[in-house]
C-alpha positions as CSV (number, residue, x, y, z in Angstrom):
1,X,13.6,-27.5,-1.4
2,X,11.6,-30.8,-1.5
3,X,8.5,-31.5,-4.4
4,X,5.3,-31.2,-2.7
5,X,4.8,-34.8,-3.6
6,X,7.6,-36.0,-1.5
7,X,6.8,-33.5,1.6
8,X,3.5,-35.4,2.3
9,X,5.3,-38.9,1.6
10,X,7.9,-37.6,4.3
11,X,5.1,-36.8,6.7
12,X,2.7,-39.8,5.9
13,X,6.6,-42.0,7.0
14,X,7.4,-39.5,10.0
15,X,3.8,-40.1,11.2
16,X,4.1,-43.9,10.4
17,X,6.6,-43.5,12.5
18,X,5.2,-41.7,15.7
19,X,2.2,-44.3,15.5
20,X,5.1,-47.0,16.1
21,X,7.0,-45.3,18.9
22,X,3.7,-45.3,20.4
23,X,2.9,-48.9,20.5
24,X,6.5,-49.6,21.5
25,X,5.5,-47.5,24.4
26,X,7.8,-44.3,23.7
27,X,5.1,-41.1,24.2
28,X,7.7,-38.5,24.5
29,X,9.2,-39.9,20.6
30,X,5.7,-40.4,19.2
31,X,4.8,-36.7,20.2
32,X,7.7,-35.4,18.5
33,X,7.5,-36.9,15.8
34,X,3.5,-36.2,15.4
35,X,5.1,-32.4,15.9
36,X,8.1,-33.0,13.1
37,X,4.9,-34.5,10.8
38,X,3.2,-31.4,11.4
39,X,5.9,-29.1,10.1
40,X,6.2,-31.0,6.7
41,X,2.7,-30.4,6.3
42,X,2.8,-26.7,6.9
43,X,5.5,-26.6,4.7
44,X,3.5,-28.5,1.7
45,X,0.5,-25.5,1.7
46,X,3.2,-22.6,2.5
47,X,6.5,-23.4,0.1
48,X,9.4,-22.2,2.1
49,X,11.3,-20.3,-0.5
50,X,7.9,-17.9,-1.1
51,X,7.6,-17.1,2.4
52,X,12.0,-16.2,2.7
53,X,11.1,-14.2,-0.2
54,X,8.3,-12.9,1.0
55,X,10.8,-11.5,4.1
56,X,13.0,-10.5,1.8
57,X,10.3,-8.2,0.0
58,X,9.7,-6.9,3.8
59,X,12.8,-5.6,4.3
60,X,12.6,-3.8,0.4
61,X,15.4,-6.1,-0.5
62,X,14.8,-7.3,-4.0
63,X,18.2,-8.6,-4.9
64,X,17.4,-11.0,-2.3
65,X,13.6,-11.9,-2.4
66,X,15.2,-13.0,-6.2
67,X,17.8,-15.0,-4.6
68,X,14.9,-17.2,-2.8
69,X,12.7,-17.4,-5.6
70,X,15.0,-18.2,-8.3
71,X,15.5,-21.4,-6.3
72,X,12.4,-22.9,-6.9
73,X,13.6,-24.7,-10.5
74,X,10.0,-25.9,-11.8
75,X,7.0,-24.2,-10.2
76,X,4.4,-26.0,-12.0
77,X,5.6,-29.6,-10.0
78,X,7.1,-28.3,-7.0
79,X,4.2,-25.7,-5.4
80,X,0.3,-25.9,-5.5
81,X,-2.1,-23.6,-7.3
82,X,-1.8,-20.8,-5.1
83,X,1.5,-20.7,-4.4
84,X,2.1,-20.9,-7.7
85,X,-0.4,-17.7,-8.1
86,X,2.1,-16.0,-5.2
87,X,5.2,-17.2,-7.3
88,X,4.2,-15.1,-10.4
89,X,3.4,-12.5,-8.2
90,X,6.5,-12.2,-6.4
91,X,8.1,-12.0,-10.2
92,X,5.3,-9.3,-11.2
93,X,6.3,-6.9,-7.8
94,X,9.9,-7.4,-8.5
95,X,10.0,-6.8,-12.5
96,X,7.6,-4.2,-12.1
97,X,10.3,-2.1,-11.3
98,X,12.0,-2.4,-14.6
99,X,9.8,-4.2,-16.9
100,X,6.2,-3.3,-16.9
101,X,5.3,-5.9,-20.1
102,X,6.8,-8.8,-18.3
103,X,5.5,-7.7,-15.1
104,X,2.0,-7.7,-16.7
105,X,2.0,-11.3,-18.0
106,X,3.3,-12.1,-14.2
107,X,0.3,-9.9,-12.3
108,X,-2.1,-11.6,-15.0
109,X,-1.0,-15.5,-14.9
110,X,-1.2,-14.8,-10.7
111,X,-4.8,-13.6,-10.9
112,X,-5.7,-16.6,-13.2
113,X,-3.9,-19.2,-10.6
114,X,-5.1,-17.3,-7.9
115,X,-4.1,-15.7,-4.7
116,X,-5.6,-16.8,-1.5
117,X,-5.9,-13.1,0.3
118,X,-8.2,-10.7,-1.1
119,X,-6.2,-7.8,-0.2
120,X,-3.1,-9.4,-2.3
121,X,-5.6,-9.8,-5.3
122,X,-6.7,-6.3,-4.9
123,X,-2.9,-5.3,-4.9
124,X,-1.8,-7.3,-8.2
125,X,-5.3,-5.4,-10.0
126,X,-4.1,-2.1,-8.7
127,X,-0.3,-2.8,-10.4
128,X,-2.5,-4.2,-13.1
129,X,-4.0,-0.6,-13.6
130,X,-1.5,1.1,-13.5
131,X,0.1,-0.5,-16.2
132,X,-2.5,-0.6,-18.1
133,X,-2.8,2.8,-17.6
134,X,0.7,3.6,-18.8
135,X,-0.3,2.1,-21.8
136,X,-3.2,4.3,-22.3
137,X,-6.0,1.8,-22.0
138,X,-8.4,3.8,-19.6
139,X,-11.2,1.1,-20.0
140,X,-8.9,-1.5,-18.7
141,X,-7.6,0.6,-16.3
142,X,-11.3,1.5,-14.6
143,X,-12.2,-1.9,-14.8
144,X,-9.1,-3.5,-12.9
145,X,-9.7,-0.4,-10.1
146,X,-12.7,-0.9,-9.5
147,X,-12.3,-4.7,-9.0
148,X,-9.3,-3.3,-6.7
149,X,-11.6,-1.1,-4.6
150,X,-14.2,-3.7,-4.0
151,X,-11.7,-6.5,-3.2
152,X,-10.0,-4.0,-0.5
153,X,-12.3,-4.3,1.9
154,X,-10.0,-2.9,4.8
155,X,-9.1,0.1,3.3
156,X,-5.5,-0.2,3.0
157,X,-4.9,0.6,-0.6
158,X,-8.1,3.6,-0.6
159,X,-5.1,6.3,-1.1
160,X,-3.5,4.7,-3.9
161,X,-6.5,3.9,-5.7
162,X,-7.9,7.6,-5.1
163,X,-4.5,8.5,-6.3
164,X,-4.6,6.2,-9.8
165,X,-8.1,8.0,-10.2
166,X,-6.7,11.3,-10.3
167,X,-4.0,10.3,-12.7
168,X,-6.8,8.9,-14.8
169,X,-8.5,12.3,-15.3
170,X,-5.2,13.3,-16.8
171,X,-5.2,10.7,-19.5
């Protein structure tokens, strides 16, 4: 995995590069290297260890989504903003299964870095909730679902938030 710095430095020298085989008179060169600039810049907004993790989660296989992201040594220099809001996340989804006070401080430092889809926003307010809600804070709780509800605007999480409501009545 390369710092984010160095994949546009890469990039800026693969398309110094194409710009040269096209003044030498080489098109066929100078387009692929225009393409091979193009994938170093893709890589620099979507870090390629989040999205093998993010296959990994796919396939429910947490051992290895773990694997991926535990290569990614210093978050805060190698990723941006958001996918440094996606890295905590990642963390969050896969401590939640066995740590809900660490997987808290993960959900909650992803929210503040931000995540760039609403619908995973709405996701890491409805884990949110539920912890909170296993901890008996019911304000907390309402508050994060309905933030949840309003920032699923498709509709794919309306059965588990009607189904964290229903808990709620219990508390």
């Amino acid at each position: 995995m390369f710092n984010k710095n160095i994949k546009l430095v890469l990039a800026g020298a693969v398309l110094g590069l194409a710009i040269w085989q096209f003044i030498e008179g080489n098109i066929g060169n100078g387009i692929m290297f225009i393409l091979l600039s193009l994938i170093f810049i893709f890589l620099y907004f979507k870090n390629e260890m989040i999205l093998l993790a993010f296959l990994r989660l796919r396939k429910q296989d947490f051992p290895g989504a773990k694997k991926w992201l535990d290569r990614i040594k210093n978050p805060e220099a190698a990723l941006t903003q958001k996918q440094q809001g996606y890295y905590w996340y990642l963390h969050g989804l896969m401590v939640s299964q066995t740590n809900i006070t660490q997987a808290e401080k993960f959900f909650k430092r992803a929210i503040k870095l931000g995540l760039a889809m609403d619908q995973d926003l709405a996701m890491a307010k409805l884990n949110l909730a539920g912890i909170a809600m296993t901890k008996r804070r019911k304000r907390e709780a309402t508050n994060l679902l309905a933030e949840a509800k309003k920032l699923d605007k498709h509709g794919m999480l309306k059965d588990q938030i009607k189904m964290m409501k229903q808990q709620m009545k219990k508390i």
